[in-house]
N, C-alpha and C positions, 0 to 999 in steps of 0.2 A: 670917932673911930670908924662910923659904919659910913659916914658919907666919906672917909678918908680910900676905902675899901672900895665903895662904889666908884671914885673918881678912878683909880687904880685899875679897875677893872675896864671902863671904859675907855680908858688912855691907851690901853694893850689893843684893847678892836678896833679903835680907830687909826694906829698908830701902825698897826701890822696885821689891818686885814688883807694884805696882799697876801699872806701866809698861808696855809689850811689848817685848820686846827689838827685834821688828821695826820699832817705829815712830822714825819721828823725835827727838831729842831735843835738837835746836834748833827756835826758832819765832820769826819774826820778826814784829812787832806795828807797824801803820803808822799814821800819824797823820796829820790834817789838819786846824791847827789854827789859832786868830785869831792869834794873838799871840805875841812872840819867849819869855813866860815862861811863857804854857801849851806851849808846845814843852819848856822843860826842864825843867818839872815834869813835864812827858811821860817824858820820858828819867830822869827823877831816880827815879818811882816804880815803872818796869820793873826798875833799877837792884837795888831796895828789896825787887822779887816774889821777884827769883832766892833771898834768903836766907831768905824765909817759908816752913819747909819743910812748911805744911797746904795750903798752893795747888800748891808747887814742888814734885814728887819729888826726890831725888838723880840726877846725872847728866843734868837735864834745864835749858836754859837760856834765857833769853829774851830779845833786842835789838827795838833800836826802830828804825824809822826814819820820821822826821817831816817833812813841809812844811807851809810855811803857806799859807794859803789867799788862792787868786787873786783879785784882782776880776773876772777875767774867768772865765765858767765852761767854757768850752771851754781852755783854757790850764789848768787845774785838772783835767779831766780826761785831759791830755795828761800833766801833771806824776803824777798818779796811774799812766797806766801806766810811765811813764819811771823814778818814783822807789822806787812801792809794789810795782808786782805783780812790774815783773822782780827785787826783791830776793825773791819768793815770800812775802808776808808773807799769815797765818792770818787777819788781820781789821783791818779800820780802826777806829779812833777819832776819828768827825768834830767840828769845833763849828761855830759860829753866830755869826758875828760878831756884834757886839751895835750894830753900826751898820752901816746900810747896806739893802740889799735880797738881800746874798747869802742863797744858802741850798746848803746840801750834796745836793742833787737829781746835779746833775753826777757827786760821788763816787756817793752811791748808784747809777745806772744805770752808771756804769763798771763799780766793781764786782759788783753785780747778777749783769753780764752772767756772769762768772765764778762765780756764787754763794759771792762772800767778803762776810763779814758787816760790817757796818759798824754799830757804835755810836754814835748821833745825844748827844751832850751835852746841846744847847741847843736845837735845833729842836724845836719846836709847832706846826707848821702839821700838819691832818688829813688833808691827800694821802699824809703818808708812809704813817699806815693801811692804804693800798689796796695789798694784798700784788700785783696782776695787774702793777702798775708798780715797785713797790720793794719787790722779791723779799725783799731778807734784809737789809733794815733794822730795827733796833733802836735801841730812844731809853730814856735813862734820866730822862727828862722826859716826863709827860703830854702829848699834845695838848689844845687847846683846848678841844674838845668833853667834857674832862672832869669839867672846873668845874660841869655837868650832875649831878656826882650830888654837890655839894655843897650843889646850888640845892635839890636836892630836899629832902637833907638842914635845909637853912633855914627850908625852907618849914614840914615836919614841925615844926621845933624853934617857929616863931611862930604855928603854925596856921592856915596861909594855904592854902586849898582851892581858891581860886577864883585865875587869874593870867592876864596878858597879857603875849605870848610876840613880842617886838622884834628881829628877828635880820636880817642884811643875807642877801642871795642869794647869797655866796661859798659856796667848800667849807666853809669853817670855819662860817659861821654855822649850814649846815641841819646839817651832824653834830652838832653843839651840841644842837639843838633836836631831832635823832633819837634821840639818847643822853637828852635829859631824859623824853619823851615814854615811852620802853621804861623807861626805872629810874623814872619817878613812876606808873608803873604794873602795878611789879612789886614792891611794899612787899611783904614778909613779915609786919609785925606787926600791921597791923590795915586790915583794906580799907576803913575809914571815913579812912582818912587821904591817901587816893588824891587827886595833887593834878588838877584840870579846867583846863584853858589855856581860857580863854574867848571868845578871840579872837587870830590867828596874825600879826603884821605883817610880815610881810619888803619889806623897801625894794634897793634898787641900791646899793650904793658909791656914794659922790660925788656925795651927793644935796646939792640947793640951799636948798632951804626941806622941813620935817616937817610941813607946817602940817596938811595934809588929813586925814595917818593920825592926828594927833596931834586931831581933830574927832570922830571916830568911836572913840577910844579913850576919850574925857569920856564919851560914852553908854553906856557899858558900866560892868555890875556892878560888876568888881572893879576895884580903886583899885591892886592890887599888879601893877607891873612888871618881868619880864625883858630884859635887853637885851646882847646882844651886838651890838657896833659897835667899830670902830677908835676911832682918836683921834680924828680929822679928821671921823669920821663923827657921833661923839657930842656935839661940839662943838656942831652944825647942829641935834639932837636936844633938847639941855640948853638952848639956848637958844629957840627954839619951844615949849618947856614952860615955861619960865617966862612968855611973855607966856601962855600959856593958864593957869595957874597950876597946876597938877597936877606943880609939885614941893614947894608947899604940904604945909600939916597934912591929915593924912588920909589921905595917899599914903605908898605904901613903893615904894621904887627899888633893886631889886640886880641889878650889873653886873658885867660879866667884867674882865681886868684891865689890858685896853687903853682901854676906856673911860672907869676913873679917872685916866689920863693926860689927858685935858682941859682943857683950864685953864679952863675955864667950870663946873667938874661942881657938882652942887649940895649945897647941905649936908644932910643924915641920906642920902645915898647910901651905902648898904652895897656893896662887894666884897671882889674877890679875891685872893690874891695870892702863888704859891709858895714854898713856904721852900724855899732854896739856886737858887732861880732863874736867879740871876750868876754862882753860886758855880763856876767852872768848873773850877774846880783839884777841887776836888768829886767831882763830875760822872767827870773823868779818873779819878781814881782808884777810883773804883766799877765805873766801868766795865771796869779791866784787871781786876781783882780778879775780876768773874763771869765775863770771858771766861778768866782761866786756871782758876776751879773747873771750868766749861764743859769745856774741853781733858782735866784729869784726869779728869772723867768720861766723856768720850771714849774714853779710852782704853781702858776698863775692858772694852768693848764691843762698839765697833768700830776697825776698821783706818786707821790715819790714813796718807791717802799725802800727797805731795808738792804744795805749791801752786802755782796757775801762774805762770808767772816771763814770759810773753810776751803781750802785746796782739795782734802781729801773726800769731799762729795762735788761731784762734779754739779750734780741738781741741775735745775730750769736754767735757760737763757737768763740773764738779768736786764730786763725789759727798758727799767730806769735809766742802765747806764746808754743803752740806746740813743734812749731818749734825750740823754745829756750829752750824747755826742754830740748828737745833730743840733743843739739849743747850743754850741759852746760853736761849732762854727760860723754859726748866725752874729755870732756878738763881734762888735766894733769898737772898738776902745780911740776914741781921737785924738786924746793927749797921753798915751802910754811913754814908759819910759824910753821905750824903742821905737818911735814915733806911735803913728796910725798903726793899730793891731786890728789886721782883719784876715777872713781865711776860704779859702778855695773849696770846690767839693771834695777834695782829696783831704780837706783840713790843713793842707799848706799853709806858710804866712804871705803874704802880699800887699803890697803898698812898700815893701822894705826900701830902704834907701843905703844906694851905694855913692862912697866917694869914685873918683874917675884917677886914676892916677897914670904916671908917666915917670918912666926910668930915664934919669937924666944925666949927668958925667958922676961920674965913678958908680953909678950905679943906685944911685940917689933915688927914692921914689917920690916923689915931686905932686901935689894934688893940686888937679890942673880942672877936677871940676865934680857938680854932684848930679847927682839922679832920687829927686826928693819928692814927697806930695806936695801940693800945690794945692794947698787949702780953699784958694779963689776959684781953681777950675776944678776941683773934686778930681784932680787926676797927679799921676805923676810928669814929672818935668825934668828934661834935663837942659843944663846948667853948663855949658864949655867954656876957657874963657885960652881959643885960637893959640892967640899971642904968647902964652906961656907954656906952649907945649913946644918940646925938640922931637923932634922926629928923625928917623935913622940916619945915618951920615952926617948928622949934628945941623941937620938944616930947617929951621925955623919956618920956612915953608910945604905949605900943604903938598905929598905929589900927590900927581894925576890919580894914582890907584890902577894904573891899565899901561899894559906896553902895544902902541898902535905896529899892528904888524904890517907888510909893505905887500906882504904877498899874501892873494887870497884865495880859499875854495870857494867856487861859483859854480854854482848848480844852474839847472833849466831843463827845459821839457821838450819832445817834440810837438807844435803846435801852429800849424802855417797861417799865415805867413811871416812872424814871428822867429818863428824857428825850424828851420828843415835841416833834417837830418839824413845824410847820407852816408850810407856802410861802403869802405872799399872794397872791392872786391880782391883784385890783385895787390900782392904787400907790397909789389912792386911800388904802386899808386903811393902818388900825396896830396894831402889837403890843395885845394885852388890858394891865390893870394885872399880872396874874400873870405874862405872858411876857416873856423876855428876847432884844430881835432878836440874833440869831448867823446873819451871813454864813458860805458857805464860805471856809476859811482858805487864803491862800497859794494859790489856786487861780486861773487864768482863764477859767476854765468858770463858766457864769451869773453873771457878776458884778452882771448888775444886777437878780436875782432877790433879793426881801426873805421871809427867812425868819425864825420866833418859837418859841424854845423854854420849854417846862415843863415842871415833872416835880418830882421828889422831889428830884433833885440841883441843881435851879434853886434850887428853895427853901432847899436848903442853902447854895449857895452866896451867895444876898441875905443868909442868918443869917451867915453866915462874914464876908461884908466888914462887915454892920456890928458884927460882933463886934470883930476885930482889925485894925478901920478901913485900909480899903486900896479903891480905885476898879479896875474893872476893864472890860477890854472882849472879850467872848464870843465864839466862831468856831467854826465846824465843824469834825473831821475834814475834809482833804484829800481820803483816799481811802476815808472812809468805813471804817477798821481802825484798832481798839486800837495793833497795830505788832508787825512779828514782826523776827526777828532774822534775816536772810538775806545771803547774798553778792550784792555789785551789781558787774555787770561795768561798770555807765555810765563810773567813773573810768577803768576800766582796771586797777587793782589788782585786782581780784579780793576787797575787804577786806568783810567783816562789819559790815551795817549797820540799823541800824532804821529801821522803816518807819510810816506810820499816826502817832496820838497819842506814840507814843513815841521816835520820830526826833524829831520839832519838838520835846521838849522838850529830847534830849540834844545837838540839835543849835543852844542856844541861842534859839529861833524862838520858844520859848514857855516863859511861865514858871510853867502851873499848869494841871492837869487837874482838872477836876469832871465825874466819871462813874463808872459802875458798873467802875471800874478794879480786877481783881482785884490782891493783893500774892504776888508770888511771887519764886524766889529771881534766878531770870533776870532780871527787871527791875528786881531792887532792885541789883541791880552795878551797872547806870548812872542811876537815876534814887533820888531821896527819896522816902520815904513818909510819910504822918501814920500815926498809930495809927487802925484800922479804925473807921469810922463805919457798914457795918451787917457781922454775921457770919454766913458763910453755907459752901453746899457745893456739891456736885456732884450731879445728878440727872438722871432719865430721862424724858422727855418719851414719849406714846404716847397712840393713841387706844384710845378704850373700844371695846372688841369689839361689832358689832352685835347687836343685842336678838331674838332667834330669827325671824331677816328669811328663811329658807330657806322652798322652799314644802313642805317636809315638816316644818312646826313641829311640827304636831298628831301624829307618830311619835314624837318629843323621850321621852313621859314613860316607853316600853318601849326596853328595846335591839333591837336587829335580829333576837339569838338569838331573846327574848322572841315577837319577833311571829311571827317563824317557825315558833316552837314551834305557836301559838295556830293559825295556820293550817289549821297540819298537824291538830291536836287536830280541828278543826271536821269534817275530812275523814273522818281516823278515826273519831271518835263517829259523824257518819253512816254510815258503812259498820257499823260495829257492829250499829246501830240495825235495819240493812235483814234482816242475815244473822239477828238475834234474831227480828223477826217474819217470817222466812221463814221459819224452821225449827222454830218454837213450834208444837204441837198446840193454840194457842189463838189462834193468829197467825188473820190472815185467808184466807191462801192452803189453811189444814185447815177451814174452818166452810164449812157449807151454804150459800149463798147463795138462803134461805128466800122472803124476800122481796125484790122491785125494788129498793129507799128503800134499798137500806146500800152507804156506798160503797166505791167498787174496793181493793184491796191496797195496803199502803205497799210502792212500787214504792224502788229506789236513789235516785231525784233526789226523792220525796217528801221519803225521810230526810234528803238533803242541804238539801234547803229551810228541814225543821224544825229540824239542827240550827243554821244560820246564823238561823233566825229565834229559835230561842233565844238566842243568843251577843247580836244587835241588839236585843234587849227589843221585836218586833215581834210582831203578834196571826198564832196560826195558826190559819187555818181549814180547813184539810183537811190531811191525811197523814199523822195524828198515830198514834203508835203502839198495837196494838191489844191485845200481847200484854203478860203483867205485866211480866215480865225486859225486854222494852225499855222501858216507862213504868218501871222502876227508875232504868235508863242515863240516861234520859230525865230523871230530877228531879237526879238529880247531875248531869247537866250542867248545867241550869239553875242550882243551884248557884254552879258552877264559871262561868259567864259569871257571875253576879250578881256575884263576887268580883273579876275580871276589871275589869267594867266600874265596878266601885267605886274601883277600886285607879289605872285610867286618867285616871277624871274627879279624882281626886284629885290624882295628877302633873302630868295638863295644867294644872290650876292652878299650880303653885308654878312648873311651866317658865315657863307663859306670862306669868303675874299678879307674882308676887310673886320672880322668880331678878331679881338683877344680878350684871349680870358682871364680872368679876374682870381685875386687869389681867394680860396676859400674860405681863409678865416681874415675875422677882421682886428684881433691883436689876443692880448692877454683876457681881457673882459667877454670874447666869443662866448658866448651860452654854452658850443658844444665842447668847448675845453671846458670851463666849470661842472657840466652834468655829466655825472658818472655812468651813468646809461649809455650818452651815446657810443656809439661804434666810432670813435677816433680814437689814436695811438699816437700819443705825446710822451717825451722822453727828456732827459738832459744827463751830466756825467753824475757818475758815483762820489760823492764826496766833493765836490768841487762847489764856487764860491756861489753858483746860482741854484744848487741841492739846499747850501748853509739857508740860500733866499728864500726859498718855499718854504722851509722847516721854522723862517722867524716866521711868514705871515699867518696870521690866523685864520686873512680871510678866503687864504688857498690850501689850508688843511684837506680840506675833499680834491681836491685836483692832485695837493701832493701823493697823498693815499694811494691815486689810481696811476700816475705815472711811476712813483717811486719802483714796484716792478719790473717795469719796462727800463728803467735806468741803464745806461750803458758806462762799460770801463774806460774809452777814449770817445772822444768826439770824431777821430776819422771814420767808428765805425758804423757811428748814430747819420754822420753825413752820408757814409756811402747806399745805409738803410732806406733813406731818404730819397736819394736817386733812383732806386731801385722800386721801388715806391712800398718798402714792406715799414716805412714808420712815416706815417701822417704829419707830424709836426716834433722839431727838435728845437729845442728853447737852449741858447746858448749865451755868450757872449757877440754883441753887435758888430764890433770889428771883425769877428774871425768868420762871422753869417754872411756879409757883406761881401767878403772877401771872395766867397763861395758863390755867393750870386753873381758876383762879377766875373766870374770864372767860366760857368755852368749858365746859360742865359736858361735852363728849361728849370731854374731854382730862382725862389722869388722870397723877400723877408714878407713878413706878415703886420700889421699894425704898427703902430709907434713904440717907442725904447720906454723901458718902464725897469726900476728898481737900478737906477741910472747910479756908475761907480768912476772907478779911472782902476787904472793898471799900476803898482808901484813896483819898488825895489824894495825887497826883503830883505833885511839886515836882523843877530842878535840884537837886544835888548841891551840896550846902553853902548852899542856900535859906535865905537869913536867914528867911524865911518858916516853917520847918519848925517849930520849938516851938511861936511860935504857935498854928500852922491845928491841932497835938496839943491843944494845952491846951484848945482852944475846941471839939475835936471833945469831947473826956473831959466838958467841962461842958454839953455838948449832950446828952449819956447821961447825964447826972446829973439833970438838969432834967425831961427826959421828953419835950425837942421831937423825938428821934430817933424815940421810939413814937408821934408824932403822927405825925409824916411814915409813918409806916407804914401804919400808920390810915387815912390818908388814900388814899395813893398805890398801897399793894399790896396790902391785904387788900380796900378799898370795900367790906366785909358781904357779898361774894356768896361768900365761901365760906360762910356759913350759909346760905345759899339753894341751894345748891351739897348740902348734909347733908342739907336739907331735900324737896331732890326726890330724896335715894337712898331717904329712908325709907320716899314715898309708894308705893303699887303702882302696878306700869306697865298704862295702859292697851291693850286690843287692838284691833287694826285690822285692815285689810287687810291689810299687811305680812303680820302674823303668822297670819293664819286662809285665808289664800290659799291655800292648800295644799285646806281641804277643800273649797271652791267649786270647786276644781280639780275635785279627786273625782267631785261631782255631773256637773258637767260632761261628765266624761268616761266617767259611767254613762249620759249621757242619747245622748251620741254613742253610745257600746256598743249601747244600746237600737235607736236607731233603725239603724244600722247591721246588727244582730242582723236586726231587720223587714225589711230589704231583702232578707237573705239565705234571711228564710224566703219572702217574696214572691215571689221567683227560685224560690227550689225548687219550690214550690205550680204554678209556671205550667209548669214543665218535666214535673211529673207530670201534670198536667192534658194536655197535648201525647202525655203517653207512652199515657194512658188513651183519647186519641181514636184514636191508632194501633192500640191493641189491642182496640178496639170494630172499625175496620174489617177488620182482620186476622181475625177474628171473623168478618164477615159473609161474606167474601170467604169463609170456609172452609164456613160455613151452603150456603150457593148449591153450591159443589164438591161438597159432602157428598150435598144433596139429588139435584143431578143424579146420583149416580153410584149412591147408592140407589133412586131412580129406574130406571135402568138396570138395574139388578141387579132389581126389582121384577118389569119388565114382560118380564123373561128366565127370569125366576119361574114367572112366568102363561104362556107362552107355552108352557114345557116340559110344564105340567102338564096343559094343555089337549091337549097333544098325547099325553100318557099316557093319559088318560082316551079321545082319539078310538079310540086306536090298542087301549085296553082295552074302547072299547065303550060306556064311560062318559059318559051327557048329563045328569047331574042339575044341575040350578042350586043344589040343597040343599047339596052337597056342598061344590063351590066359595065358596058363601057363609059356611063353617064356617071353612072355611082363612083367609078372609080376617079373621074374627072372632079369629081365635088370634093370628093375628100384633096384632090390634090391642090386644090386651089385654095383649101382653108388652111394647109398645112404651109402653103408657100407665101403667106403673108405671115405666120409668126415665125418670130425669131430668139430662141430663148437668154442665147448669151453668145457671144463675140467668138468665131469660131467653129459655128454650128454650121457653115456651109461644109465646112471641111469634112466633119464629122458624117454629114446627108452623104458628101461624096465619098470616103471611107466604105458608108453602107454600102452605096453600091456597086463598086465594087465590091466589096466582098458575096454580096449577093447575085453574082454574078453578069450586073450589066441592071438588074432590075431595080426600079427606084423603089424602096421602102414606105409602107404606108407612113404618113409624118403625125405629130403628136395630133390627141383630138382630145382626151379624156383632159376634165375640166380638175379632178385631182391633182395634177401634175404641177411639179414645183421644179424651179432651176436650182435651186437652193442645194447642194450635195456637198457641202461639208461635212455631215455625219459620218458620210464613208469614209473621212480621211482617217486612216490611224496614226 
């Protein structure tokens, strides 16, 4: 007994230790359901769980307990807490009656509240989706909204690109139409397959008459229709298309799977339709099945506690049921009754599989194909089989899906040479035979201004209609841009949208551009292109450096060092020059100066004269040097300027005459277009196809940065910046830069083409038009009318005219020789300027000379009186010696006077001094003046001058 005990014991832990001993190991399972025999299939197949020991552990057990469902929903959510929660039951299982208007909304928010899970069987409505209102809802049934990615699927499988999109304003219809929208444009396998809704209908419930939308749906390209509608609504639908006739041949019709419930639907209508959709017994049993894998995973994990058993204490969150939501999404059932059962974040079902059907005579619904898992690729698959589908007007062939229209909107830009636009002025006035009038498109502004376009793409497009015969009518840009891709807040969304030429067309408004439209990979996601009609690249616009316009032209052909040397040299040689014939025993400052006739010494500014007038090839007539060793100095310098002045008049030529200048930058790769530092101003348009270029590359990030503000709204006004010289470098498209240089000879491209494109023809996306406008472009290039239009429009021969005036030499002007008019000019100010200052000096010595003439006199007159004085104190003493010795001779006296006169008559003190003797005597009345004798006496009498 006791090893009986033991085995017993150990059978249980090995057997279900996947379990915790702590948890629960009863679970009661609640039900809410249509019908008295899905209630005991309910109970029959929990009955059936406890013995499946891959779902069941040992020891673990599971009861049901079931109501059916109220017609009243407050009475149903009464009965749920009365009958479900206080037995504590793990999760519901609701259904859906299949008459009526009930719906399991009630259970769900009951339980909800509690976060017990509730499994939806048969409900489709797409509110249960919205987790914010029904918290821990789960459906083993798709909603509606997900026939969406079978349509897509459809569409894929007939090649239908283009569609109109029929959906009432309920929840169900816009999730429908949200759900196709994100899965027809998120195909993986090839982006050409991407489907375009062409036009969006939504109507109201419980409409009366479709007549109006169903008026504006005949004008529209595609022939292929989507329609989510009730029964009652499609009714009202199906019948308004038939008086209009567009359930006819031509048309294709696929609807959801309330809409084939019509009794009017029409024949080749394709839908939808669930496998196991009724099947509720189904349904049940799928459902208990993932909620106990659900629980044993649970367990594994986390801690399962106790469920609430009471409505009237609201109490804590219930933590577990959480828990069990999120583990019961997780689970994947692969052989369920309802095939593969697995589920969404929403708790949705998915993987679900639809038959495909088709309304065939009298009304017959005909199953022409499935939409299943596909166990080998782990994916769904759909399944068509062509041949047994009728389609509207009872005709077994596929149509097209598209009505090709014959007449077309064609937009374009102004963009020369391309496209030139001109405004009449008189209304009088009409277009030329060449031009094609093009109003602004879709604009209010100047409506009733008549504008005429030409150009190279005019011309293409006259070749183009009558090639692939199609009428057309012309229009402007709007806002005058290609179209960039930017966020618009005007809806409110915040969504990514195109602007310019390339909005109208994705936005349906237009159906064909003709213009210098680059192809890149941004605007081939939403729009068609032909194959390039011209090829081209990316380029640097820039003007040509001025022609040596500085007024130091004439310095150009020496460097700075150069002249500064020459200078200096001119300096030094003279001084040489001076110190050679100073210091020569043959120089002039050692020779006799024999005769009058030879002139003075080479003084320092002689030498300096001579040597400048050597350097200037000018005649010297005096200072030349006298001794040999400076006439040595003297012929090598001559020399040395002859070389000089060879070597100058040779350079000014090739500066002046015959240099052009080079362009500045040498392409895209330039240092100073990459470095943000430097002082250049590069630009191109806003939004345009070579903006998109810089923004892909990585390795012009820093370049884009520093030009992006400088970007301009058109290219005329970046070109005329450019002339003007306020923008250094404009990077455009090749063609229209070339065009401009060929124009403007004083504009010159810069480097080589880089980020090399072509030009195409914009068309919608699935453009029956697209092969065509290719085929006609390829035999356009074949034929040679692409190299006339070229011929024509962008080369017009001036670039030979253009080669023709690099090779001429430039003439000179004023511009360029202003410089040494300067010069003159400013030797002749020097000059007279110089003269004033010796004028000034000349009158100040002149003034100094009168002062020192009277200073002079004034000391003459001093001098005399006081020799005077001293004279007659002379004679006075002497005569008194003589009385006093006795002495009367006159002989004597007269000796003395003769002595002084004779010493006085050989000096002579300064130039002048006869004058002055005679002065005295005159004034002295005839008597000569005794003359200086005192050895004191100086000439010197500057002191007296004041």
């Amino acid at each position: 007994m006791l090893y009986f005990v033991v085995f017993a014991l150990n059978f249980l832990f090995t057997k279900g230790d996947l379990w915790a001993s702590s948890n629960p190991t009863v679970f009661n399972i609640g039900g809410v359901l249509s019908s008295n025999d899905s209630e005991y299939y309910f109970k029959e197949t929990i009955a059936h769980l406890n013995f499946d020991s891959q779902y069941v552990p040992k020891g673990v057990t599971y009861y049901d307990t079931a109501i059916l469902m109220d017609p009243n929903p407050i009475r149903t959510a009464l009965n749920v807490c009365k009958y479900l929660i206080s037995s504590r039951v793990y999760a519901v299982v609701v259904s859906h009656p299949l008459t009526g208007d009930l719906s399991p909304a009630a259970v769900s928010y009951t339980s909800g509240f509690y976060h017990i899970p509730v499994i939806g069987i048969s409900s489709r409505d797409s509110a249960f989706s919205d987790k914010n209102i029904h918290v821990s809802f789960l459906r083993t049934v798709p909603p509606y909204s997900h026939q969406a990615d079978v349509w897509v699927e459809m569409l894929k499988h007939f090649n239908y690109k283009k569609v109109i999109f029929i959906h009432s304003s309920d929840t169900d219809g816009r999730a429908l139409l949200g759900r196709f929208q994100t899965t027809s444009q998120s195909l993986e396998d090839d982006v050409d397959i991407k489907v375009q809704v062409e036009s969006i209908i939504e109507f109201e419930p419980g409409l009366d008459n479709f007549k109006e939308q169903l008026s504006d749906m005949k004008k529209a390209q595609s022939r292929v229709y989507l329609m989510y509608a009730s029964k009652t609504d499609a009714q009202v639908i199906f019948r308004d298309a038939a008086e209009f006739n567009i359930t006819e041949a031509g048309y294709a019709w696929i609807v959801t799977e309330q809409a084939l419930e019509a009794n009017n639907v029409a024949e080749g209508v394709l839908g939808l339709k669930l496998v196991n959709a009724t099947n509720e017994k189904a349904h049940i049993k799928d459902s208990i099945y993932v909620l106990a894998s659900a629980l044993r995973d649970l367990n594994q994990t986390k801690e399962i506690t106790e469920a609430p058993k009471d409505c009237d204490d609201s109490g804590q969150i219930w933590e577990t049921g959480r828990d069990l939501f999120d583990f019961i999404k997780k689970q994947v059932l692969l052989n369920g009754e309802t095939g593969k059962v697995a589920f969404d974040d929403q708790g949705d079902r998915i993987n679900a599989e639809y038959n495909i059907v088709n309304i065939q005579k009298k009304r017959r619904q005909v199953t022409v194909g499935k939409f299943h898992f596909n166990r080998e690729s782990s994916r769904m698959h759909l399944a068509v089989d062509e041949k047994d589908i009728l389609w509207p007007g009872r005709q077994y062939v596929k149509p097209e899906g598209f009505k090709i229209p014959t007449h077309l909107k064609v937009l374009t830009i102004e963009e020369k040479p391309f496209v030139y636009v001109r405004k009449l002025i008189d209304p009088k006035d009409n277009c030329t035979t060449d031009e094609i009038v093009c109003p602004h498109f879709n604009t209010s502004q100047d409506m009733t201004a008549i504008y005429c376009c030409k150009g190279y793409c005019m011309d293409l497009l006259k070749k183009l209609s009558e090639k692939i015969n199609f009428t057309y009518g012309l229009a402007l840009s709007p806002d005058g841009q290609f179209g960039n891709y930017i966020i618009k807040n005007s809806s409110g969304s915040g969504k990514k949208e195109w602007t310019g030429l390339i909005g109208e067309l994705v936005g349906n408004r237009a159906d064909m551009i003709v213009a210098p439209l680059t192809i890149n990979p941004e605007r081939a996601e939403f729009i068609e292109f032909s194959k390039p009609f011209k090829y081209q690249g990316i380029t640097i616009l820039e003007k040509k450096p001025s022609r040596s316009s500085t007024l130091v032209s004439f310095l150009q052909p020496f460097s700075n060092t150069l002249w500064i040397l020459v200078m200096v040299s001119v300096h030094v040689v003279a001084l040489v020059l001076y110190l050679l014939d100073r210091f020569s025993p043959f120089g002039r400052f050692k020779l006799a100066n024999t005769d009058g006739t030879e002139e003075d010494a080479l003084n320092l500014s002689s030498a300096i004269w001579f040597a400048w007038g050597v350097l200037l090839n000018s005649g010297i007539g005096e200072g030349t040097p006298r001794s040999f060793s400076a006439r040595v100095l003297g012929m090598v310098w001559a020399g040395f300027a002859m070389i000089i002045v060879a070597s100058y008049t040779a350079n000014l030529a090739a500066f002046l005459v015959l240099e052009r200048p080079k362009t500045k930058l040498t392409g895209i790769n330039d240092a100073r277009l990459r470095n943000t530092m430097e002082n250049l101003t590069c630009a191109t348009v806003k939004g345009s196809a070579v903006d998109m270029y810089f923004r892909r590359q990585v390795e012009l990030s820093n370049m884009y940065r520093t030009m992006e503000a400088n970007n301009y709204n058109t290219a005329e006004d970046a070109i005329q910046d450019v002339k003007i010289g306020k923008l250094m470098a404009f990077i455009w498209d090749s063609s229209r830069l070339e065009f401009e240089a060929a124009q403007d000879c004083e504009l010159v491209t810069a480097g080589e083409l880089f980020g090399r494109s072509g030009y195409g023809i914009g068309l919608q996306k699935g453009s029956p038009w697209a092969d065509d406008v290719t085929l006609a472009i390829l035999d356009f290039h074949e034929s040679g009318f692409m190299e006339n239009l070229d011929n024509k429009w962008i080369l017009q021969n001036n670039v030979q005219q253009c080669e023709q005036f690099e090779k001429t030499p430039n003439t000179l002007g004023l511009k360029n020789m202003a410089g040494v008019f300067i010069l003159v000019a400013a030797g002749i100010v020097g000059g007279i300027g110089l003269i004033v200052i010796e004028m000034a000096y000349k009158k100040h010595q002149i003034k100094k000379q009168k002062r020192m003439e009277l200073a002079r006199h004034a000391a003459d007159k001093w001098r005399g009186a006081v020799e005077k004085r001293k004279t007659l104190r002379a004679s006075t003493a002497t005569q008194r010696r003589i009385k006093s010795n006795g002495v009367n001779d006159p002989a004597t006296i007269s000796l003395a006077v003769d002595k002084y006169q004779r010493i006085g008559g050989a000096e002579r003190a300064w130039p002048g001094d006869s004058d002055i003797r005679q002065r005295r005597v005159e004034d002295s009345g005839g008597v000569q003046p005794v003359p200086r004798y005192l050895p004191a006496y100086t000439s010197d009498v500057s002191h007296l001058i004041v």
